[in-house]
Every structure is written in structure tokens, then in C-alpha cells.
C-alpha positions as CSV (number, residue, x, y, z in Angstrom):
1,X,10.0,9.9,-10.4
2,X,9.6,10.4,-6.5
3,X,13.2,9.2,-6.4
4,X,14.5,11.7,-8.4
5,X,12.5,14.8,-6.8
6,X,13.8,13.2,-3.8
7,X,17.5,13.0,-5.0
8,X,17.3,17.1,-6.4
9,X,17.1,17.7,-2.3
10,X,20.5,18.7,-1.0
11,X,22.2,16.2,1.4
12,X,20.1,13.5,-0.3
13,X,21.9,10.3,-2.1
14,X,21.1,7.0,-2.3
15,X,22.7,4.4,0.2
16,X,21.7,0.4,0.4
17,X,19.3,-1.1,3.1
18,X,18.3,-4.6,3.1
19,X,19.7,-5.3,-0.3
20,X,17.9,-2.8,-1.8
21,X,18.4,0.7,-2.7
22,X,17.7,3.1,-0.3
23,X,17.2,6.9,0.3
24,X,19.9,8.8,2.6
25,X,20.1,12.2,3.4
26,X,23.5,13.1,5.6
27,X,24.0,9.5,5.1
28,X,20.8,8.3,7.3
29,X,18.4,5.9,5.2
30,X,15.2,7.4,5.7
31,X,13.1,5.4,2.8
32,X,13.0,2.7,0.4
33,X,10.8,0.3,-1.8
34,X,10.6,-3.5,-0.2
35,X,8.7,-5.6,-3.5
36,X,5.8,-2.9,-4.3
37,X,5.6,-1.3,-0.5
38,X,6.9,2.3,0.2
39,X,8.9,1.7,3.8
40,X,9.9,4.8,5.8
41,X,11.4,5.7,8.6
42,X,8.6,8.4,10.5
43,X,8.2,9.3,14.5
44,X,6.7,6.1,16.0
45,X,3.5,8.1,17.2
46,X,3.0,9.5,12.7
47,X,3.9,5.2,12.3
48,X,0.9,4.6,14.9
49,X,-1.9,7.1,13.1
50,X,-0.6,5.4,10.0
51,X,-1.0,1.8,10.9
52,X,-4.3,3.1,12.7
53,X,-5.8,4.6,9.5
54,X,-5.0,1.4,7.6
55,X,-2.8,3.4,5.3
56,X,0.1,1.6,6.1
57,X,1.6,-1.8,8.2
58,X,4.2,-2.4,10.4
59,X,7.9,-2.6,9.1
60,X,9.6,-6.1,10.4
61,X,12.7,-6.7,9.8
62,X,14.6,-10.2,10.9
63,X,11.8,-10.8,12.7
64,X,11.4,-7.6,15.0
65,X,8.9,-5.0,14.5
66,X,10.7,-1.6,13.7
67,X,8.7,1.4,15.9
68,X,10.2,4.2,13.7
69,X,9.5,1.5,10.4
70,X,6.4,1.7,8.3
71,X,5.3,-0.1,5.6
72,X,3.1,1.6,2.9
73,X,1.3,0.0,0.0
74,X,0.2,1.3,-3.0
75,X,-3.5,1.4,-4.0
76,X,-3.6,3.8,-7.0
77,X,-2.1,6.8,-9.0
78,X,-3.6,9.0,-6.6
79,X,-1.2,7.2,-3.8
80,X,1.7,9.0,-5.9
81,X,0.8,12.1,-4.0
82,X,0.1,10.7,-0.5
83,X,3.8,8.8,-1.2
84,X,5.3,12.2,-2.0
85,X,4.1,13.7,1.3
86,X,5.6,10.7,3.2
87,X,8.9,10.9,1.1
88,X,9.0,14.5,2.5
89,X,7.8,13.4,5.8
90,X,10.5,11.2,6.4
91,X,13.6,13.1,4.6
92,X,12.6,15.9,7.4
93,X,12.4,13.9,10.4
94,X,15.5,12.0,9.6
95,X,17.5,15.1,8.6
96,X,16.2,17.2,11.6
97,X,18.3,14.2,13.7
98,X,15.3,13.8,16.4
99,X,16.0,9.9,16.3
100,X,16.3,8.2,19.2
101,X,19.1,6.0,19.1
102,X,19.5,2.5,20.6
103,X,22.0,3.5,23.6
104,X,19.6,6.5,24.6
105,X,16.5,4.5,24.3
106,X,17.6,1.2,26.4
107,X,19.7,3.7,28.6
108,X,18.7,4.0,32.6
109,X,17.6,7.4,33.6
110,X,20.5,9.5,35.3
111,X,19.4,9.5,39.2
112,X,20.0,12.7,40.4
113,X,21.9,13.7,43.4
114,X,22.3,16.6,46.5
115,X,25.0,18.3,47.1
116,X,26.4,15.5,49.7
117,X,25.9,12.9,46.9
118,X,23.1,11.3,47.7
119,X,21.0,9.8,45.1
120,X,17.2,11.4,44.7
């Protein structure tokens, strides 16, 4: 059901991700169901409040915790809403292509330099 509103959205598809289906929109996975857990890929500070809340627990995947990762389980019908709003969540941040990506994240800052080419 949340699958298919999901899928009605343009650019969304579904892709593979850790042998199991997964959510894409432009091609980017952005959510999918490990056993009976919603994972999603959110902003590591919305994975934080999450994992704070005790709504949801860390994604790990071959051993490493994921930052962008969370893990959400399900309690009851009402969590059909709350999974809805995360669904959303996720397809936005993903799409809106804020992501950090590896290179730019292990990356050293540029150091900048004067006129003469001297480093700051």
C-alpha cells in the first residue's frame, strides 16, 4: 500500500538494495523493508532525533553503522501513518540531492591562498 502511493510519485521506481527490493527515485534508493523493519535513508541529525525518541535504531550494514541509515519498526496500524510521513521524508531528502557523498565527506578542506600563493 505505501509502496504503491510511493511508486504514483514521478521519478520514483523500484531498484534492489541488499537483496531486497528497494525504493529509487532518479535512481537513488531512498527506502526499503529489511524482515519487518522500515529502513530509510534521512539527514543524519532527523536519523539522531529518531534513534533518540526510540522510534527507530541504527541501520548497519556489513558491520558499519550507516549515519544517513535508519531502521524503523513497526508497532501498530497506527505506525502506517508515521511510516507514510517517513516514506515522504526520505523520497524528498534523497530527490532534493543534499547527500553528502563519500569523496566530499572524507575530502580535506581546500586551504586557501593570497595573491602570492601562500597558503592561509
Amino acid at each position: 500500500m505505501l509502496a504503491a502511493e510511493q511508486l504514483r510519485r514521478p521519478n520514483v521506481s523500484f531498484g534492489r538494495a541488499l537483496r531486497n527490493e528497494a525504493l529509487t527515485v532518479h535512481g537513488k534508493i531512498f527506502a526499503f523493508l529489511k524482515g519487518d523493519r522500515l529502513v530509510l535513508k534521512l539527514p543524519a541529525t532527523h536519523v539522531k532525533q529518531l534513534i533518540g525518541a526510540g522510534a527507530a535504531i541504527p541501520f548497519t550494514s556489513g558491520g558499519r553503522t550507516m549515519k544517513q541509515w535508519v531502521a524503523v519498526p513497526p508497532s501498530s496500524t497506527a505506525d502506517v501513518n508515521a511510516w507514510r510521513t517517513l516514506l515522504n521524508d526520505a523520497r524528498v531528502y534523497v530527490a532534493s540531492g543534499e547527500l553528502i557523498t563519500k569523496t566530499q565527506a572524507t575530502a580535506p578542506a581546500k586551504r586557501r591562498r593570497d595573491r602570492k600563493g601562500t597558503a592561509k
